[in-house]
N, C-alpha and C positions, 0 to 999 in steps of 0.2 A: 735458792738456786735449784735443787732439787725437783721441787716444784715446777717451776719454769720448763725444765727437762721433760718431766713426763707430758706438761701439758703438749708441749708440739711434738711432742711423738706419737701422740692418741691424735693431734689434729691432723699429723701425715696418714694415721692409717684409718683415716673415713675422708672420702670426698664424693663429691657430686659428677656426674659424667653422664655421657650416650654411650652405649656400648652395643657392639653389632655381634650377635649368636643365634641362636636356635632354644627357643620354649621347650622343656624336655620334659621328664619326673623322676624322680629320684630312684625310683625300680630300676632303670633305664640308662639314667645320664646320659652321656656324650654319644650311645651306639643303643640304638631300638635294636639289631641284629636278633639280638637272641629271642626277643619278648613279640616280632609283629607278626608269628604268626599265629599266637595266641590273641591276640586284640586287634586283627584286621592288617591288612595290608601296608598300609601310611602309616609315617611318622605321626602323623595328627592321629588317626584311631589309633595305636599303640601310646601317645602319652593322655590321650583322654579314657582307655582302657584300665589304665597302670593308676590314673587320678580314682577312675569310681571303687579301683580296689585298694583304696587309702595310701597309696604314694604321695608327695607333693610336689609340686611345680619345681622345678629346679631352670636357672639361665646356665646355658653354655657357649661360650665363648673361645676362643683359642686353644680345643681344648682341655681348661679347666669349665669345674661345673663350680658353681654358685647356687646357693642355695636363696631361696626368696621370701623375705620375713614378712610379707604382705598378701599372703595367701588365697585371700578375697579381691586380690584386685580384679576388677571386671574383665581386663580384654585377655587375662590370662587363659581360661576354658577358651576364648575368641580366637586367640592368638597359640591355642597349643598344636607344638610340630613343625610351626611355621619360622622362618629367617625374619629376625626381625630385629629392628633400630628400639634398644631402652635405654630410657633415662632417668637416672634414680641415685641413690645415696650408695655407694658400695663403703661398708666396711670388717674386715679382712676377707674373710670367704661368703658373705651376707649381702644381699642387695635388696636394698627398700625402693621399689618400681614406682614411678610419680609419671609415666607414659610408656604407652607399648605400639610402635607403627609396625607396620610392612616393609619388609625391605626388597 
């Protein structure tokens, strides 16, 4: 019984979804403010600024920020600073990215 319990409470807290935010990095999160006029003017130079000074990619959404366990994904440097549609795995505060479009 036990057993049974935790399994659907670990299956509630990872699911699959699109989620609509802004590609950031973790120096940064939710508000480039303080950091773009160190690494440029744009949200995009300030989180590609904040990446080459070993931050990492962070999603944000409503919000909160999410951290992205996929580091390498390609359209992330493509896609930093910019509003964008992901579709990936979230689980609790983690999201494993499987697509990044333009929104």
């Amino acid at each position: 019984m036990i057993k049974l319990a935790f399994g659907l409470v670990f299956a509630a807290s990872c699911f699959a979804g699109t989620f609509i935010g802004q590609i950031s990095d973790s120096a940064c999160g939710a508000s480039h403010s303080k950091m773009t006029g160190q690494h440029g003017k744009s949200d995009r130079d300030c989180t590609l600024g904040c990446i080459k000074g070993g931050s990492k990619y962070v999603f944000v959404s409503g919000g909160s920020v999410y951290q992205i366990d996929n580091q390498s994904f390609a359209d992330l440097e493509k896609r930093a600073g910019q509003m964008v549609e992901v579709t990936g795995d979230m689980k609790g505060d983690t999201i494993t990215v499987s697509k990044i479009s333009k929104k």
